[in-house]
C-alpha distance (Angstrom), angle and dihedral (degrees) to the residues before:
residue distance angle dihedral
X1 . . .
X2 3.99 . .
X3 3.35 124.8 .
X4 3.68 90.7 -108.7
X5 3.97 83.7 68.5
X6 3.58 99.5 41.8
X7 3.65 85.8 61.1
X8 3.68 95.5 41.2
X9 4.03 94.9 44.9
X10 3.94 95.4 38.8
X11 3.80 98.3 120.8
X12 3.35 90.1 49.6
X13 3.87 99.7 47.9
X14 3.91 81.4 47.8
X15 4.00 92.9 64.0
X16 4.22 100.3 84.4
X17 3.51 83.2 -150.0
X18 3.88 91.4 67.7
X19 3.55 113.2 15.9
X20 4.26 127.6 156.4
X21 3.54 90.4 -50.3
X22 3.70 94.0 53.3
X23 3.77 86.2 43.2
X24 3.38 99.3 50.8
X25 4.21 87.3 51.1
X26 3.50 85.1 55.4
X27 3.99 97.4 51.7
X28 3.48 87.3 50.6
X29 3.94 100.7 46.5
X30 3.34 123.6 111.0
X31 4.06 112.2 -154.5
X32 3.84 125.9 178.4
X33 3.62 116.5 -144.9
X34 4.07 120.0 -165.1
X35 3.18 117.2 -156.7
X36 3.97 130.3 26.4
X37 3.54 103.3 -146.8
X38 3.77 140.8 86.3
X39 3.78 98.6 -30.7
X40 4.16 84.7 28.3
X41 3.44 99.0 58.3
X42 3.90 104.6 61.3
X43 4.17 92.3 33.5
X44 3.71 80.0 58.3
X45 3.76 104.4 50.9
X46 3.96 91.8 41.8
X47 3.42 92.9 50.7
X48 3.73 94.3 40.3
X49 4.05 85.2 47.9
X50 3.43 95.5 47.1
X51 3.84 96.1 57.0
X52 4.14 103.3 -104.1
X53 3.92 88.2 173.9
X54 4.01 89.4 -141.0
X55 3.80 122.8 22.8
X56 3.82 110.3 -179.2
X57 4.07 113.1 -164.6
X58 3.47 126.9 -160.5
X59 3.73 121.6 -165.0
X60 3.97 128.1 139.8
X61 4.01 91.7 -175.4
X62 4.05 120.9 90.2
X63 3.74 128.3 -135.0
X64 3.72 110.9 -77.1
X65 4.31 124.2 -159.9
X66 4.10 81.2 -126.4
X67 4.17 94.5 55.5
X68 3.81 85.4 60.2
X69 3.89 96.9 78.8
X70 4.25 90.7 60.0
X71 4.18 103.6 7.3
X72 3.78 93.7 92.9
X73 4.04 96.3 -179.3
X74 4.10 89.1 53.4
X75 4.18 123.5 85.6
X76 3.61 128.9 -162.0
X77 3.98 89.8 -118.9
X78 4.17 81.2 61.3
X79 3.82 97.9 63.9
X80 3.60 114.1 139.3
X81 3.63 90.5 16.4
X82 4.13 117.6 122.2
X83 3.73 105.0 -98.5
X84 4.10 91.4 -128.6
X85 3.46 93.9 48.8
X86 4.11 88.8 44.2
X87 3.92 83.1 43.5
X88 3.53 91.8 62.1
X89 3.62 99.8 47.9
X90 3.88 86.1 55.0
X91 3.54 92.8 59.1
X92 3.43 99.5 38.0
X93 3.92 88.4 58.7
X94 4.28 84.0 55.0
X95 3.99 91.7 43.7
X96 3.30 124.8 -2.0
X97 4.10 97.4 -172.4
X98 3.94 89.7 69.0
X99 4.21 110.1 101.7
X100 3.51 101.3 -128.5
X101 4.37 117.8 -166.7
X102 3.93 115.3 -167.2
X103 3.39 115.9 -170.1
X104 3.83 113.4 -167.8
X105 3.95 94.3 -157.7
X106 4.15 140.4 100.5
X107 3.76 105.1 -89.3
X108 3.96 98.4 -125.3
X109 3.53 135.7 164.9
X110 4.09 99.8 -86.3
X111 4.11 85.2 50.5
X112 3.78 98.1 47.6
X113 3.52 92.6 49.0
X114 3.86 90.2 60.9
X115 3.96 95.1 36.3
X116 3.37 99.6 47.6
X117 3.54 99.8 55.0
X118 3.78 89.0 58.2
X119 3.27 96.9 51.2
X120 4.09 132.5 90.9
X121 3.61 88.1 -159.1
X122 3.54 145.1 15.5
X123 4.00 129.7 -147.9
X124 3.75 123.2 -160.0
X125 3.67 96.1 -150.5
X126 4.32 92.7 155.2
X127 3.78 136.5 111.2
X128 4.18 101.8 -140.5
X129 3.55 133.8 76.8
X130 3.83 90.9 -136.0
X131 3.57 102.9 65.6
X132 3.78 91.4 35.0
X133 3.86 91.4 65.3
X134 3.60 92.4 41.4
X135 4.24 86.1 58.4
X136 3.83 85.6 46.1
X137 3.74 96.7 52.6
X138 3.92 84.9 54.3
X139 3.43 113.2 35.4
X140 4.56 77.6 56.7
X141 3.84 89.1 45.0
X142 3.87 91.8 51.2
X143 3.52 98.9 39.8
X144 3.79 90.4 -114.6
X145 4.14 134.7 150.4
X146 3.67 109.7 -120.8
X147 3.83 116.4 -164.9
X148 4.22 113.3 -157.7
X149 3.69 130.0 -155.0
X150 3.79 134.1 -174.3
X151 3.52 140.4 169.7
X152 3.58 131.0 166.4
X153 3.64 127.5 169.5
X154 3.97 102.4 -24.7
X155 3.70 94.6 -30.0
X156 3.55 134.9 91.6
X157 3.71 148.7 176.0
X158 3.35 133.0 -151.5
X159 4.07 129.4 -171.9
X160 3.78 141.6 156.8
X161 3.97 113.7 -144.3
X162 4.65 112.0 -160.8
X163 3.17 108.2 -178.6
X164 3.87 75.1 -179.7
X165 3.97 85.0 77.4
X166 3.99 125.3 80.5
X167 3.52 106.6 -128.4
X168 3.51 106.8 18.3
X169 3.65 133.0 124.7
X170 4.04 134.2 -114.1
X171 3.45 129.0 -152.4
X172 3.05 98.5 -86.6
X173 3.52 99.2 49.1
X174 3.89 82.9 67.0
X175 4.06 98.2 35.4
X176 3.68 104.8 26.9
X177 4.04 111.3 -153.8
X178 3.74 94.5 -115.8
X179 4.18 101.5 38.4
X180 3.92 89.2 115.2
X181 3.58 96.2 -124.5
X182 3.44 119.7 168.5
X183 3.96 122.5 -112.1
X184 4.02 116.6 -129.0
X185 3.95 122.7 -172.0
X186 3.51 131.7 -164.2
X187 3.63 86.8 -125.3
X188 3.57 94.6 70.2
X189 4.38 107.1 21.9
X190 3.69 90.7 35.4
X191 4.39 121.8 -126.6
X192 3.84 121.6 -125.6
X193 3.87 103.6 -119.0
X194 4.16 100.2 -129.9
X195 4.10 89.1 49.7
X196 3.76 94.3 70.0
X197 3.69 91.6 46.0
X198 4.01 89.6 54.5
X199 3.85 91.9 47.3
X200 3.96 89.5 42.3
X201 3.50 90.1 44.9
X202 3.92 99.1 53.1
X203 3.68 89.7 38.6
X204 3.93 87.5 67.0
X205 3.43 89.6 44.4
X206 3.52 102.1 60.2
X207 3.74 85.8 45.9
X208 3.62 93.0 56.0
X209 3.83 86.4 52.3
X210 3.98 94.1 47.8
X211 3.83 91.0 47.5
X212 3.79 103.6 45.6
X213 4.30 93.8 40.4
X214 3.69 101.3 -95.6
X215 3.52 98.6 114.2
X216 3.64 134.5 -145.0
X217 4.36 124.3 -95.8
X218 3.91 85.1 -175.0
X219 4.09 83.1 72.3
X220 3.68 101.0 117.0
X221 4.18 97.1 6.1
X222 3.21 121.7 101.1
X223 3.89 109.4 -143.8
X224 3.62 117.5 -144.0
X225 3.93 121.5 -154.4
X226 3.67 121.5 -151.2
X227 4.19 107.3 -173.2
X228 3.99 91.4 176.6
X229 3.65 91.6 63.6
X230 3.65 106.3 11.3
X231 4.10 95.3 -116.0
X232 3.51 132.9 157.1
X233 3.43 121.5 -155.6
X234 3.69 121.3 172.4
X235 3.88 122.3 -177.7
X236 4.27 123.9 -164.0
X237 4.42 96.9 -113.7
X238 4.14 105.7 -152.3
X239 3.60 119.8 -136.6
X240 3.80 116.7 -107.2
X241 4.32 115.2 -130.4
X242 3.50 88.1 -165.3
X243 3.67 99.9 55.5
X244 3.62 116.7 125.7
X245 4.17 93.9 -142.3
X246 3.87 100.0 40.6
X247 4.06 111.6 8.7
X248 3.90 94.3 99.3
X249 3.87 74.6 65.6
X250 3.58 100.7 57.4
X251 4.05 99.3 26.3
X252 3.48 107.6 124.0
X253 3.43 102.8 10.2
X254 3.82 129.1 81.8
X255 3.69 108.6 -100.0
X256 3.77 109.8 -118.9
């Protein structure tokens, strides 16, 4: 570390929790980040602020006049721009030494299989059940902690997925592919602007804690977000031996 990032980094080399060593993990991290929009924006710039030596963004969408009231990392003047390629302009104005990859595509299976094996960590920053079971399947085939975010209206969830960890649940241990639940979209029910910031927010923090050796209690809890009332509710999520992503995991073992 120069002195140009001791200087930059101090409060964070100040925490004894963290320190250099837990710095210089985070300088030479590599997270990927799916999905550049509400929940997207904030992971990005924390991360980005925070020194994540290589943030890779995926995003297909553009920027929209209607993401501006909750999709922090976006400005007017960026309209019509991609979001990851707006994304990394944001945080390059923050810190300009962090390696930033935007990828203007779909994040399907063939993709995730290459990204996610690069990657230190993975953050489920999207709004579809689809895509989020395709970063699931992944992040479990590549051995690789996935931390997921939500937030709809003036709720949100919050969980962190190791496959790293006997016992432990994935995704879709907790939302099985075929449970029939219904998808809701901002677009259509509407999302109080602060809530995705909180979720966003926390997200990157319990990636900053995964990458620099802090660890993550939210591993197997699935953190619920009340906005009306400010609550936080978190409740322990079991793993599932018979799930068909991660039960070869847990099969013959008692799940934590």
């Amino acid at each position: 570390m120069n002195d140009a990032q001791l200087l930059r980094y101090s409060r964070h080399i100040l925490l004894n929790e963290l320190g250099i060593e837990g710095q210089e993990a985070l300088l030479a991290s590599h997270a990927l980040v799916i999905g550049a929009g509400g929940l997207g924006s904030p992971v990005c710039l924390y991360l980005g602020s925070a020194g994540v030596g290589v943030i890779t963004v995926v995003d297909h969408d553009a920027v929209d006049e209607t993401n501006l009231q909750r999709q922090i990392a976006h400005t007017l003047d960026r309209v019509g721009t991609p979001k990851a390629e707006s994304v990394l302009q944001a945080i390059a104005a923050i810190n300009p030494d962090v390696v930033v990859k935007p990828l203007v595509r779909r994040a399907d299976d063939v993709l995730l299989d290459t990204l996610v094996a690069q990657a230190d960590v993975v953050l489920d920053c999207t709004d579809n059940f689809t895509t989020r079971h395709a970063i699931n399947r992944a992040c479990v085939t590549h051995g690789k902690p996935l931390v997921s975010g939500a937030a709809i209206r003036l709720d949100g969830q919050l969980s962190v997925f190791d496959p790293r960890q006997p016992g432990k649940p994935c995704y879709a241990c907790v939302f099985p592919e075929d449970s029939g639940v219904e998808e809701t979209r901002c677009a259509t029910l509407g999302v109080f602007a602060p809530l995705v910031g909180i979720v966003g927010t926390m997200q990157a923090a319990e990636a900053l804690k995964l990458l620099s050796g802090i660890g993550s209690r939210l591993t197997g809890q699935l953190l619920m977000i009340d906005g009306r009332d400010m609550a936080f509710n978190a409740i322990t999520l079991p793993a599932n031996p018979q799930c068909p992503v991660c039960g070869h995991l847990h099969r013959g073992s008692v799940a934590a």
